[in-house]
N, C-alpha and C positions, 0 to 999 in steps of 0.2 A: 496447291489446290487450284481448282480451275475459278467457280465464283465464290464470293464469301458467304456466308452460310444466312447473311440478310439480304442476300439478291434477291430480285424479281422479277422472273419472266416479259421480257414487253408484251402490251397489249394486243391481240391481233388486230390488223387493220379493219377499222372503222365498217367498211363496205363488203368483209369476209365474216367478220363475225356473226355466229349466228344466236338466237335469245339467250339468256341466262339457263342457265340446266334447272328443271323443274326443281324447289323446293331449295336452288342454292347448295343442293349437297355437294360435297366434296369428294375429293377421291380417297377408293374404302382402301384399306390395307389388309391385304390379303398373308396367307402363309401357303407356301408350296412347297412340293416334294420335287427334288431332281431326281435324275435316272440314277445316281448312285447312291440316292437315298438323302441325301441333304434338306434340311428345309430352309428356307431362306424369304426375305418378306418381298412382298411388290406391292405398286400400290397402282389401282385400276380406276379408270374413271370412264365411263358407259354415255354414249351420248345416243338418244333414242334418236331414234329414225335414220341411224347413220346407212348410208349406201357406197361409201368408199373406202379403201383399203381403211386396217386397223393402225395404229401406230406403238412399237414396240420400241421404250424410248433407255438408252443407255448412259449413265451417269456421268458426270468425271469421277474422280479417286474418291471423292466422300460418299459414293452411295445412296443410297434411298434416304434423300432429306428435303427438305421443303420447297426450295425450289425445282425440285423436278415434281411434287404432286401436282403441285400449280401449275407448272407446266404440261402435267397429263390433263388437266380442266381445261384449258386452253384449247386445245384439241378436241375434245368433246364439244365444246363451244363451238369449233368450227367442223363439227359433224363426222368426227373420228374416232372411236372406241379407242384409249389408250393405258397400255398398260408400262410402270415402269419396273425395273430388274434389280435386284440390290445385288452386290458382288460377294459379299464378305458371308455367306452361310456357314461356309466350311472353316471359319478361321475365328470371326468373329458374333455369331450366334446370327441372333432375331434384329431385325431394325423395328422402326427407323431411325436414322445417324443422326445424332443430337452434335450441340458445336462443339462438343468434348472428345468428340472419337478423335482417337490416332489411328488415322489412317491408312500412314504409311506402312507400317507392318503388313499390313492385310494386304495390301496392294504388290506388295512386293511378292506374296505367295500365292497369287489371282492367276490364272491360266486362259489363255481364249479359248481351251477344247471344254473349261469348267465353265467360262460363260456361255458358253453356245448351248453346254445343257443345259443350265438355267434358263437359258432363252427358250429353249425346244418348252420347257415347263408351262413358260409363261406365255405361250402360244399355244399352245394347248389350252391352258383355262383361258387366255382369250376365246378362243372359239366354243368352248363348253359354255359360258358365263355369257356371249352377243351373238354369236351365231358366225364372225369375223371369218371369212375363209381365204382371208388376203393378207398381206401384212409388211409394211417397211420397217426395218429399224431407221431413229435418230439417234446419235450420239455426241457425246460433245468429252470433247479431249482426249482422256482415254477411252471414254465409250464410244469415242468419236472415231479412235482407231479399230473400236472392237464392233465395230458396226459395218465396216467396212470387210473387217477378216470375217464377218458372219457372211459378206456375199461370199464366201468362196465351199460355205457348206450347203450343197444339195439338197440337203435331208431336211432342212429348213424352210427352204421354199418359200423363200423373200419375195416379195413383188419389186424390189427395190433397197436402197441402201444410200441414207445421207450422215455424211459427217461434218458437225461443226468443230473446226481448225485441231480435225483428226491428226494425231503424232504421228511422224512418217519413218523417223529417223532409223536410217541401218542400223548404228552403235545402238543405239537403244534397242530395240526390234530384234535387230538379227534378220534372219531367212524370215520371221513373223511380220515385218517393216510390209505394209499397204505396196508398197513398191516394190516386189520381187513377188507378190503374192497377186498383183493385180492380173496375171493371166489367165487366174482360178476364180476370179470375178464373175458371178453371175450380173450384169449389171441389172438395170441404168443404177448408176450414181451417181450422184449429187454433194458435192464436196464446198463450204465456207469456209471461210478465210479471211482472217485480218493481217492487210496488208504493213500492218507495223508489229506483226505477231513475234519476237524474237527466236521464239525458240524453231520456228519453222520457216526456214529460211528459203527465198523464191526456188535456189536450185531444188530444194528438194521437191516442192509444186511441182515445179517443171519437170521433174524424172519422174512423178507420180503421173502427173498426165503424158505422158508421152507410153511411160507401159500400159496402159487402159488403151491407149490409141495402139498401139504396136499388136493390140491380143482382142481389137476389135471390140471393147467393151462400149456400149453405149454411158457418156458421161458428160459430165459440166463441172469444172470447177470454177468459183468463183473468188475472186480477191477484192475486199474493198477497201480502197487506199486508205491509210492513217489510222485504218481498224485495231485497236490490241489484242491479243488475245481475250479471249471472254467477252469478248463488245456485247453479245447479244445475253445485254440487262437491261433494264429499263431505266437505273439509275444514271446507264452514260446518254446523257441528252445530246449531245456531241455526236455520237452516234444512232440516234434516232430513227435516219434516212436505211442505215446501215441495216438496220434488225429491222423496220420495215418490210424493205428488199427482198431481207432472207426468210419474213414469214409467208411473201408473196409466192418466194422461188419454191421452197415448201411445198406450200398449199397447192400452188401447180403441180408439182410434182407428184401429189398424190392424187391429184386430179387426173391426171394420167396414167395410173394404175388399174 
């Protein structure tokens, strides 16, 4: 799994944040219909007055569980409608993913053409539910790679796409691997990184950004030394500077949209 199922979003920086969300609410948990009829949960959190792209945010392998709602308030907070995606409809029913689920089954039978429609869903009732007619995905691990293969669907109509320490790998991926897909990239992308990440070793960075540079795509990937995979929790103090960094690099980035 990517974080443990007691992580915590870091807090946004101090000087970006903006007031508490009226009344403290949280983010609601929604039910949706995909295009081949699936229903599947997300959970939306509405940030009033917002005038910036939406945030459409992608799990790792446990799905719709507590650390990404908090992390769709966080966003709200910082003046973003954000909604997050649960993977597991078709396999494993209704969320959200308690620290019991076995995940792996379901993940194993996950498709990115079944994410993208769930995504198309959940972009939809974003703009039915705020009005949002803009929208990045975030992702982080596997959503991190599934954030990235969503820039390469049209029909979507991304403003953009960031992955946090997105899988890259061929052997795993195949012809699907961010790297052999990055010419069908609508960009900009926005790609973190921890630079002590094992399983994502620098060459493959390096042939990820070189195909986005070869196919013209507007990007940034970033690496930050000593980082591990998952850095961006709040529990690694160590890493503090590190998830600062990347909620600045973010927040810009959607400030650019």
């Amino acid at each position: 799994m990517c974080f443990p199922f007691d992580a915590r979003p870091p807090d946004l920086p101090a000087d970006l944040a903006g007031p508490p969300i009226a009344g403290g609410a949280g983010a609601e948990t929604l039910e949706l219909t995909s295009a081949d009829g699936t229903r599947f949960s997300a959970a939306l959190a509405e940030a009033p007055g917002a005038s910036g792209p939406a945030v459409a945010i992608l799990p790792d392998v446990r799905g719709l569980y507590p650390f990404y709602s908090e992390l769709a308030e966080r966003f709200a907070q910082a003046g973003h409608h954000a909604i997050v995606v649960d993977y597991f409809g078709r396999t494993a029913g209704l969320g959200p993913r308690g620290e019991d689920f076995d995940f792996w089954p379901h993940v194993r039978q996950t498709r990115p053409p079944s994410v993208q429609a769930d995504l198309a869903a959940a972009l939809a009732a974003l703009r039915e539910r705020t009005g949002a007619e803009r929208a990045v995905t975030v992702g982080f691990c596997f959503g991190g790679t599934q954030s990235f293969l969503a820039a390469t669907n049209g029909e979507l109509g991304l403003a953009g796409a960031i992955g946090f320490y997105g899988g890259l790998d061929p052997e795993r991926w195949g012809e699907m691997s961010p790297i052999h897909r990055a010419a069908d990239m609508r960009g900009p992308i926005l790609g973190l990184y921890g630079g002590a990440d094992q399983g994502i070793p620098p060459e493959q960075l390096d042939a990820f950004e070189h195909a986005l540079g070869d196919a013209g795509v507007e990007h940034e990937i970033v690496v930050y030394p000593g980082a591990p995979h998952s850095f961006f929790d709040r529990r690694f103090e160590e890493h503090a500077e590190a998830c600062e960094d990347a909620w600045r690099r973010v927040l810009a980035f959607l400030e650019r949209r």
